[in-house]
C-alpha positions, 0 to 999 in steps of 0.5 A: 605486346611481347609476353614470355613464350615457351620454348619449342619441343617435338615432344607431346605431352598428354596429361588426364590432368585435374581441371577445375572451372571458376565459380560463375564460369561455364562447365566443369571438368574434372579428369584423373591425375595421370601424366605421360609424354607421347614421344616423335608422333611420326612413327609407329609409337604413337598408337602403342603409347596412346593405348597404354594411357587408354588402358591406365584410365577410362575418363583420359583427356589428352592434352598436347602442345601447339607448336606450328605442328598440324601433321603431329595433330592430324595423327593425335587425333586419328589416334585418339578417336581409334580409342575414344579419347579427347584431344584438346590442343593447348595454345600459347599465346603467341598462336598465329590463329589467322594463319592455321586451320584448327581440326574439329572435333578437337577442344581448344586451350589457350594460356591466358599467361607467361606475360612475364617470367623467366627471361623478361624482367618482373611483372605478373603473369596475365594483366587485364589487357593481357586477357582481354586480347587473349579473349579477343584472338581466340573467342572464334576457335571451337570449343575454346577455353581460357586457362588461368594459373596461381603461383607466381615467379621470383626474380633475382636481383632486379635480373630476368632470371626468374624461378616458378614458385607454387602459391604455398611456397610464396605464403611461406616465404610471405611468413618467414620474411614478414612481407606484405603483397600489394595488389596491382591495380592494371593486373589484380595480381600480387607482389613483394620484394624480399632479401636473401643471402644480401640477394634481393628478390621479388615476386609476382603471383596471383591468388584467387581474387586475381584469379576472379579478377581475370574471369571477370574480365573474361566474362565482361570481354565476352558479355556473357559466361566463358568456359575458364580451366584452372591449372594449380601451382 
């Protein structure tokens, strides 16, 4: 299966970012709303700007991309624990899991979508099988969690160029072009096709029953309660 992947950067983003866990899934979390860059954790600047975040918030989880760079993790962390914050390592998809080691004492993230966006042709951002491999290849992981995303993409013109779009961007496109969603089976997730400027468009989103659908899912794969973080759009 090919899913939409990210493209690779050297810069660490650390978020103290709201999350919010799905009614009937295991935890909540709820941090403050502070978004920074950690720049080349291979010099000395990652300790200072790790202090600065510590000192902005006493509740700081740092979040930080996984992109085949244990080294960069490794000094993260030891940065972090000088300054009692949580590393949690975000992963995505396409995470070779079999062929890394995952430090402990870290929390786990994996994207549970970008099956499709920019750069592949229209489709939702998570299916059910989708989900149900992602629960598959990271149940073993500690401390793992599945993160879920509203909103969808708009494609232009039957192209793969396709533009996020925030769940109350689409509603008021849904208004002002009188659309009407249909709900995909294979996916629970939503999508209308709309014209522009003699420019047709389509869109793919999820709502909240989309949302209950892919936890549900989630829950069934691992016959009990899993741990879901909700990242809005």
């Amino acid at each position: 299966m090919k899913y939409h992947s990210l493209k690779k950067t050297e810069i660490l983003t650390v978020l103290a970012a709201v999350c919010f866990s799905l009614p009937g899934c295991g935890g909540t979390e709820k941090k403050s709303e502070i978004s920074e860059t950690v720049s080349d954790l291979h010099d000395d600047s990652a300790e200072k700007e790790i202090s600065n975040l510590a000192e902005a918030s006493d509740e700081l989880t740092v979040w930080i991309a996984y992109w085949d760079c244990e080294d960069d993790i490794d000094t993260l962390k030891t940065e972090a624990d000088k300054k009692d914050l949580d590393v949690r390592i975000i992963l995505e998809p396409s995470t070779p899991t079999d062929e890394l080691d995952f430090p402990q004492g870290a929390s786990y993230a994996v994207m549970c979508y970008n099956l499709y966006g920019n750069g592949t042709d229209p489709g939702p951002k998570a299916d059910l099988d989708f989900i149900k491999e992602m629960y598959t290849k990271f149940k073993d992981l500690p401390d793992i969690s599945f993160a879920l995303s509203n909103g969808g993409y708009d494609w232009e013109n039957g192209t793969q160029k396709a533009t996020q779009k925030k769940r109350a961007e689409i509603e008021q496109l849904i208004q002002q072009y009188k659309a009407e969603p249909q709900r995909d089976t294979n996916s629970g997730a939503l999508s209308f096709e709309y014209e522009e400027n003699h420019t047709k468009h389509t869109i793919w989103y999820a709502d909240e029953e989309t949302l209950k659908q892919w936890t549900e899912e989630l829950n069934s794969a691992s016959g009990g309660k899993v741990k879901v973080s909700l990242w809005r759009i």
